[in-house]
N, C-alpha and C positions, 0 to 999 in steps of 0.2 A: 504494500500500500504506500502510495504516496504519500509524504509528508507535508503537514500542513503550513504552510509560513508564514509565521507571527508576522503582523504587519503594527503598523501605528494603533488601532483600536488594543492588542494587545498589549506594546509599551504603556498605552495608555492607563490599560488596566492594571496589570502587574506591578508597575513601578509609578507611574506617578499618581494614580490614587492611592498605591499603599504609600506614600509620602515616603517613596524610596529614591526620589531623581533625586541629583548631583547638581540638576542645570547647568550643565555642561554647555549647552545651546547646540550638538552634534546635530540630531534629528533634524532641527529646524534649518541648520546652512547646509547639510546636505539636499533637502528636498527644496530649498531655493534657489541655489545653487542651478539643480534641472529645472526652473521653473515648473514645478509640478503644481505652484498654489494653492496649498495643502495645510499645512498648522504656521503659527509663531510664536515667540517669544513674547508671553505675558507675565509679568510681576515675577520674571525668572521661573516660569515654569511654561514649557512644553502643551499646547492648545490647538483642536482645530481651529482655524482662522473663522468661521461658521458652521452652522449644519449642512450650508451646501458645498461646501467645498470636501465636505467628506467625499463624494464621490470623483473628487480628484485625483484619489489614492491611486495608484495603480499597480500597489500591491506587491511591491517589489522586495518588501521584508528589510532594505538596508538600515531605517532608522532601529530595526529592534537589533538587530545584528552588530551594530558599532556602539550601543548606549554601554558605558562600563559598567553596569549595573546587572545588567542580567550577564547569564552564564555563556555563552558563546563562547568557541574559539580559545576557552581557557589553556587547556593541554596545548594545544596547538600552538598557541602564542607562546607560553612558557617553553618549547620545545625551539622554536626561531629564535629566541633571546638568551637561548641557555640559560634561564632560571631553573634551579633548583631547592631554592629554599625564599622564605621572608624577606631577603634583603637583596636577592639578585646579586647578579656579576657581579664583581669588583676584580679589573687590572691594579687600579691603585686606590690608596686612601689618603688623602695628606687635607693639612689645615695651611689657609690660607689667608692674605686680608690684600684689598686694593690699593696700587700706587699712586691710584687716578686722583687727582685732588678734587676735580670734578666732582664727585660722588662724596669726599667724606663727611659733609653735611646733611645730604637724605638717604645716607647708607643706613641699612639693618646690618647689623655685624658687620660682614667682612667685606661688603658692597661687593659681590662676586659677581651678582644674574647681569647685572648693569654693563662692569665689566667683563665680563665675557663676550656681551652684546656688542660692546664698543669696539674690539678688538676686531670682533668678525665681521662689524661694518668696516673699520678702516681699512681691512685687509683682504674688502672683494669676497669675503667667501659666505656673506650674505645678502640681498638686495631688501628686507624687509624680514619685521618680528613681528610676534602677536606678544604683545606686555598688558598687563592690567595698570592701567590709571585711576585716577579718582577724581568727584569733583568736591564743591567745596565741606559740602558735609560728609566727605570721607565713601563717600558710597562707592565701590569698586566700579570700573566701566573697563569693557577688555578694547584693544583700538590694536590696529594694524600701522605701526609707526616703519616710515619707509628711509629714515634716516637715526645718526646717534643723536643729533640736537633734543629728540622725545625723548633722551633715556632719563632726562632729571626729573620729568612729571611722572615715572613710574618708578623712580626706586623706593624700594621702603617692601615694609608686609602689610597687607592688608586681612583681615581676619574672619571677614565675611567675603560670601561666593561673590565669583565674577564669570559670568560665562561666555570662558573665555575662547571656546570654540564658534560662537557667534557671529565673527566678523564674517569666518573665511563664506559667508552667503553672499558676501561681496567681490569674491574671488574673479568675477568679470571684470567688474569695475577696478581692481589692485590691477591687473593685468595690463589694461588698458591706459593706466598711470603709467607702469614699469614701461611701458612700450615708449610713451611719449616723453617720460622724462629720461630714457637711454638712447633717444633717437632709431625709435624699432628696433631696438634689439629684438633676438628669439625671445618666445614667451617663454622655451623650455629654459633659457635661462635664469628666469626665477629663481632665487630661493628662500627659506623664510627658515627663521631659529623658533621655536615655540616654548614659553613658560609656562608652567602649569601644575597643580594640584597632582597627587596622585592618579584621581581618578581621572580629570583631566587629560594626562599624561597614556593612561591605557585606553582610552577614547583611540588617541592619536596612533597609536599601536593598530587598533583593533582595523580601523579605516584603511593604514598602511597595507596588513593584511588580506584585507578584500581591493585593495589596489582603488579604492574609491579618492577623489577629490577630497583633499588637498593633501592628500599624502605624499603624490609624486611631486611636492616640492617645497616640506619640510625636511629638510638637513639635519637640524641641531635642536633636539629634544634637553631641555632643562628641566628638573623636575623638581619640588619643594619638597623639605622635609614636612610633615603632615600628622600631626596628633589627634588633629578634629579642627572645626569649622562651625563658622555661628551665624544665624541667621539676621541680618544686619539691623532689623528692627529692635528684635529683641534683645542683641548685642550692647546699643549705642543707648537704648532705654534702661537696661540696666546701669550704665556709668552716668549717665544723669541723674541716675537714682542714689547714685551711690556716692557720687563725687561734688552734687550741682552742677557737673562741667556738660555742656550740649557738642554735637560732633566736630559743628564748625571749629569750635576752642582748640581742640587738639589739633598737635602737631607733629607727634609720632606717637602710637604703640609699642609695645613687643613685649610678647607673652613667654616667660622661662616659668618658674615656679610658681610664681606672679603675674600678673598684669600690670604693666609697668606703664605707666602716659604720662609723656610728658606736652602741658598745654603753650598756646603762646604767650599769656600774661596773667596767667593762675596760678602756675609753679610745676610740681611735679607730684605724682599721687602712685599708690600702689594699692591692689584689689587681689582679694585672697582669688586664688582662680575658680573655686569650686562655687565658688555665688554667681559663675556665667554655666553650670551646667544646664538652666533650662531655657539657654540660646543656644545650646549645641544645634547644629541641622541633624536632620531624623537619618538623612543618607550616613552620616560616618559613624552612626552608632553600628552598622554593618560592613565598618572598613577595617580592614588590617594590613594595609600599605600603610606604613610611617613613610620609608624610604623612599618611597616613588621608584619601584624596583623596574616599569619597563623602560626609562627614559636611560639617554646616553649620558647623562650626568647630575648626580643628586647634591644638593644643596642644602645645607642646613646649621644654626646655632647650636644646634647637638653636639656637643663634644669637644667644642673649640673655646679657647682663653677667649672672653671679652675682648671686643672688634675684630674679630677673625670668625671662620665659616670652616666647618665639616665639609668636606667635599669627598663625595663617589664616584670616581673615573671607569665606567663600566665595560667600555671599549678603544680598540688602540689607538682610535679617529681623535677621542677626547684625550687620551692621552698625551698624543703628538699637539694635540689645542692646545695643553696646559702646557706643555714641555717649551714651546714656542708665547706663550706668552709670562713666563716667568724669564725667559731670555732676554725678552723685550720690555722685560721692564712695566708689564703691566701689573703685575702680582707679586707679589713675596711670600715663600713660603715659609711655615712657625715648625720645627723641628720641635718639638715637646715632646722629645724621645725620654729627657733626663737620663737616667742610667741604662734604659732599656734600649737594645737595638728595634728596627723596625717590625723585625716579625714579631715579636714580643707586644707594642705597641698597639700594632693591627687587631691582632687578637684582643689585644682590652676595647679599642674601640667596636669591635663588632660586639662583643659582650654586650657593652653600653648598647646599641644599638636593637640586639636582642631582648635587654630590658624595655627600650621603649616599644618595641611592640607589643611586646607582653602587657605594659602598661594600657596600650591602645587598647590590646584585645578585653583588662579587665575591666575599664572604664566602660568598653559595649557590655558590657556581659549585666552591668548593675541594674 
């Protein structure tokens, strides 16, 4: 017997009424993308565009197929990426921080994602990134920035979803830029670095996979370190709640043990974390990706001295990136071997690492 194939009406049921999407924004720039006009992005979640555009469907199963949330493709993917455990490949492990001076004012840690970005702008081996920006009250917005001059309105962390698969519905229109502002260049010349959440991150996987738009011309997968996510209403109302301070005020977050904000002419404040548990999103109570294990290189404050970055170099493409830009001067690496050689080292940090997903997995489990 033939198999049935999940289409939109299914993602719909299974995962975004069981309040399991990610709002990733996949579904939606894929089937705009084909001009199918079919669903959109409402209030970050996944919608027909009306009841008559249901029958626009044409049933083709790709949005259930690439959403990271259902099951698909799992073995299959793990088996292309050589995953065999929680935390994925690792060629190398090292801590790092930026040389950029640019950055050392809206850097989180080690201003790495920025710098990496900049690097592969100046150095041609990217024509455009998907970053997450914000506007004035801190609300994430994912944008497709086609030079490094955007990389200062996106550095930082932002805490709540951005979906940051969204743009690529615009993927005619980027093209159609890249062409006029290279003087027609080939299209196949494109290429794009993408940032992103775990789940975000295996979205981009899963697409690559089925060979669908915009895989064939994402290059350089960056992926976030990822304990959980909160939904930006009930996020920014809690510290209103807690602090008097409103979104606009703030000037930076960053979440270690604490909730750490610092405002622009309030001061600075710190919130125990467990008073944001009931702004977690419903999706990452069912994640155990800390490490953003399919992306080409993982990023995170996990592990690393204040002002430096955890980095996961997963393949020899990123490692040759880092090897060439610690050459040049764009990064310095923190040898915080102290008395331990490196393999010794490694092994504690993946321990660490093992803990926090452990930690991940028992924070879903409560």
């Amino acid at each position: 017997m033939r198999d049935v194939i999940k289409v939109f009406t299914s993602l719909n049921r299974e995962i975004i009424k069981e309040n399991l999407c990610c709002s990733c924004g996949a579904c939606v720039a894929y089937c705009e993308n084909q001009n199918y006009d079919v669903i959109k992005m409402k209030n970050d979640i996944p919608q027909y565009k009306s009841n008559d555009t249901k029958k626009n469907c044409i049933l083709c199963g790709v949005c259930y197929n690439i959403c990271p949330q259902t099951d698909t493709i799992k073995t299959e993917l793990d088996q292309l990426l050589g995953i065999e455990n929680e935390i994925g490949p690792i060629y190398k492990i090292m801590i790092a921080r930026t040389l950029r001076s640019l950055f050392n004012e809206f850097k989180q840690d080690g201003g790495l994602v920025s710098t990496i970005l900049e690097y592969l702008f100046e150095n041609n081996k990217i024509n455009a990134a998907i970053v997450s920006t914000y506007d004035k009250n801190l609300k994430p917005i994912p944008k497709i920035i086609l030079n490094k001059s955007d990389l200062i309105h996106s550095a930082g962390t932002r805490y709540s979803v951005s979906p940051q698969i969204l743009p690529f519905k615009e993927l005619s229109n980027l093209t159609k830029r890249f062409l006029k502002e290279n003087n027609n260049e080939k299209k196949e010349n494109l290429k794009l670095a993408f940032v992103g959440t775990p789940c975000q991150v295996k979205t981009i996987r899963k697409m690559q996979y089925f060979k669908k738009i915009p895989s064939q011309i994402i290059k350089y997968i960056i992926g976030l370190f990822c304990l959980e996510n909160f939904y930006y209403d009930k996020f920014y109302n809690l510290i209103e709640r807690e602090i008097n301070v409103k979104s606009k005020d703030i000037k930076r977050i960053n979440i270690k043990k604490k909730v750490f904000i610092k405002t622009y002419n309030k001061g600075n404040f710190e919130i125990e974390l467990n008073k944001f548990d009931s702004a977690i999103r419903n999706n990452c109570i069912y994640c155990d990706d800390f490490t953003s294990k399919y992306s080409d290189i993982s990023i995170g404050g996990t592990g690393a001295p204040e002002g430096y970055s955890l980095i996961l170099i997963r393949n020899q493409t990123s490692k040759d990136l880092f090897n060439n830009m610690i050459s040049d001067h764009y990064i310095v690496e923190h040898n915080d071997f102290n008395d331990k050689n490196y393999t010794e080292w490694k092994e504690n940090k993946i321990k660490l690492l093992k803990r926090m997903i452990l930690l991940k997995k028992k924070k879903n489990e409560k």
